[in-house]
C-alpha positions as CSV (number, residue, x, y, z in Angstrom):
1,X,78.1,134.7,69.4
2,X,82.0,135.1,68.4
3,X,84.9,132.7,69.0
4,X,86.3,135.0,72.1
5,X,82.4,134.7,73.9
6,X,82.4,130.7,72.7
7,X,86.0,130.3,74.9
8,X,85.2,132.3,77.7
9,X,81.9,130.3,77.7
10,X,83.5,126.7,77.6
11,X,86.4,127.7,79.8
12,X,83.7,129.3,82.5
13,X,81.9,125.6,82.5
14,X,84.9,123.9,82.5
15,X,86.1,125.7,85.4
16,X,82.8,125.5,87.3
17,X,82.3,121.6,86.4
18,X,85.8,121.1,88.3
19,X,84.7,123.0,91.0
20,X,81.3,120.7,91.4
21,X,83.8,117.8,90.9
22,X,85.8,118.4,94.1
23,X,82.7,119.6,96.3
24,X,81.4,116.3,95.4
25,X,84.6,114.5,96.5
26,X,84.9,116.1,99.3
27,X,81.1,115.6,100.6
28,X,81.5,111.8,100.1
29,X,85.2,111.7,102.2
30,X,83.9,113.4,105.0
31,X,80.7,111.3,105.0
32,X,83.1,108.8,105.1
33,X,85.3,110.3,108.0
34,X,81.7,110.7,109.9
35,X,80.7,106.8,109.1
36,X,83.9,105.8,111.3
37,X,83.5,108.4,113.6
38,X,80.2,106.8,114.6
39,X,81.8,103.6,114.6
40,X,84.6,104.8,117.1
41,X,81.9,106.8,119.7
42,X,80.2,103.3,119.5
43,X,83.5,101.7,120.6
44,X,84.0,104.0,123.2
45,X,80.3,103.7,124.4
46,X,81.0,99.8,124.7
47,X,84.2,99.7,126.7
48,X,82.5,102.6,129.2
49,X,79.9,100.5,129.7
50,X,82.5,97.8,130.8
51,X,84.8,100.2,132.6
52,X,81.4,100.8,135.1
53,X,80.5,97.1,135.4
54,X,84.5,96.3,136.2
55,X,84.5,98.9,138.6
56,X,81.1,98.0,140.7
57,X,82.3,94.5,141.0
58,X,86.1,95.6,141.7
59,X,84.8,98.1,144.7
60,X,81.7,95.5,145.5
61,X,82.4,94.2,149.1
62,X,82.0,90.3,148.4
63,X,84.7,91.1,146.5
64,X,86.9,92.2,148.8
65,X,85.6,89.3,151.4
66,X,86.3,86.4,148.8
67,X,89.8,88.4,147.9
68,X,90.4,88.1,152.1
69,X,89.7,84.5,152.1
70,X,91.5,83.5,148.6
71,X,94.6,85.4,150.2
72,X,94.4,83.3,153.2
């Protein structure tokens, strides 16, 4: 093997280890991203939840009846 075939060698692995380097970087940030993505549809999940359960007792009618007699 010569010196010109030894440098294209090291610089080819080199060059590929870099590449490797920065797929791996970039699979672990956007598992990341997707962690608190989870975390953020879970939020949203809960405060739906209590968005429905506000609004049934808001437009429930003993609500309205006890809002009447609180007003008077």
């Amino acid at each position: 093997m010569s010196v010109f075939q030894m440098v294209v060698m090291i610089v080819a692995i080199v060059f590929f280890a870099g590449i490797v380097k920065e797929y791996l970087k970039f699979k672990s940030r956007s598992s990341e991203k997707l962690s608190g993505l989870e975390d953020r549809i879970d939020q949203i999940e809960n405060l739906e939840e209590r968005v429905r359960i506000l609004e049934s007792i808001v437009t429930d009618k003993q609500y309205d009846l006890k809002k009447e007699i609180g007003g008077l």
